[in-house]
LUMKOL-615480 format. One record per residue (C-alpha): z, x, y. Coordinates in steps of 0.02 Angstrom, whole numbers, plus 50000, padded with zeros to 5 digits. Each point is the difference from the previous one (the first is absolute). Layout:
ZXY;...
***
This chain:
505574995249225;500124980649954;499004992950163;498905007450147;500185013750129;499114998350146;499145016250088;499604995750178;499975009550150;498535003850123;498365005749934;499755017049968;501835001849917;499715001949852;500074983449927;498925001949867;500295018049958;501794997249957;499674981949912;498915008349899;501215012149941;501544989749983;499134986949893;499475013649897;501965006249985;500624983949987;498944990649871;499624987050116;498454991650034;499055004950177;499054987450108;499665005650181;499594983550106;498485008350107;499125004749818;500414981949919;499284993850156;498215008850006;500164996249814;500224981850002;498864998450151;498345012149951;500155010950169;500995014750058;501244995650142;499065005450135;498694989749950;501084984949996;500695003450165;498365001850093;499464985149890;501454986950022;501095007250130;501855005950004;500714983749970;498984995749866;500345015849909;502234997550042;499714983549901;499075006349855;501345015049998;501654987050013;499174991249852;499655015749884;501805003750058;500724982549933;498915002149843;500915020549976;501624994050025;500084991749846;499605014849900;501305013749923;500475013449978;498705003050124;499875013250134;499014990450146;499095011850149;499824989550161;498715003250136;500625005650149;500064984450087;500724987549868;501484999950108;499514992150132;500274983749912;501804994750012;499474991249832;499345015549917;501705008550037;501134987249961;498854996749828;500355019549944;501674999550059;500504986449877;498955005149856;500305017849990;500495016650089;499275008350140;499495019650050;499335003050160;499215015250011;499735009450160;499095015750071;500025008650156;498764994450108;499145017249985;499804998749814;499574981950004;498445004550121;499475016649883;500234987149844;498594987850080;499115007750111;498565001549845;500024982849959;498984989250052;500324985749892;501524995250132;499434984150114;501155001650113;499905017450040;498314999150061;499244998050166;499795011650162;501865003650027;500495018849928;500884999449819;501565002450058;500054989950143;499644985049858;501365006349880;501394999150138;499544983250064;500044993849843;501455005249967;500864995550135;499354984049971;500834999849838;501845008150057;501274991349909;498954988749878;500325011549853;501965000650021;500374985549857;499645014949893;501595004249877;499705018350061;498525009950070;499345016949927;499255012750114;498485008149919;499655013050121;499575016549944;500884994949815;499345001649822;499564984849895;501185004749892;501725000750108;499414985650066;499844987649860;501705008649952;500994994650158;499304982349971;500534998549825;501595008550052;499974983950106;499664987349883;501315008049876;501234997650130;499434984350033;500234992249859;501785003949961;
***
């Protein structure tokens, strides 16, 4: 792998799962934006978001993003909603390739519902009530991807497998 493959997709997908493994097949370097972020800052996400607010927090993540770009081989994790910047997308697009992972909405729900590190899954509104709005909210903001990987039900392994199948393919 000579540059950087994005993993985005909503959260719960198994972002950072599967970047951990396929930086570990592929000898590349891992940097998932949400860590740097906390990292670079001295708080945990939520805190941030409670602390500075949404839009505060999209900044901070489009700049961590810039900085990441610039960095290969690299497999890059994305928080869930680093695509709602057309400049975020475009920005992978051009620097690297892109996996969006998915999951039924059934598995996305069992994969959070015990985490409570997620702003924007809290409130008074059920769990899964959240998760759909969301991601209706998001329909169609993760399509740049070069090609999406379901996750659902599937084994680390034959996943990071049908992405490097990908990238193999790819890069012919």
């Amino acid at each position: 792998m000579e540059r950087r493959l994005y993993l985005i997709g909503f959260m719960g997908t198994g972002k950072t799962t599967i970047g951990h493994a396929l930086a570990e097949e592929l000898g590349a370097d891992l940097y998932d934006t949400d860590a740097e972020i906390a990292q670079a800052q001295g708080l945990p996400i939520a805190e941030l978001f409670a602390e500075q607010g949404e839009a505060h927090f999209r900044k901070l993540e489009h700049d961590m993003l810039s900085e990441l770009s610039r960095r290969d081989p690299a497999v890059i994790t994305t928080g869930g909603g680093a695509v709602l910047s057309a400049a975020n997308r475009e920005l992978m697009k051009a620097s690297g390739m892109v996996v969006h992972l998915t999951a039924s909405l059934d598995e996305i729900v069992r994969r959070v519902e015990q985490d409570a590190n997620r702003p924007l899954l809290q409130g008074e509104r059920p769990l899964r009530a959240r998760v759909e709005e969301l991601l209706a909210a998001r329909a169609g903001l993760y399509d740049f991807a070069n090609w999406t990987v379901d996750t659902t039900g599937r084994s680390i392994r034959s996943i990071t497998a049908e992405i490097k199948q990908n990238l193999a393919s790819s890069s012919r």
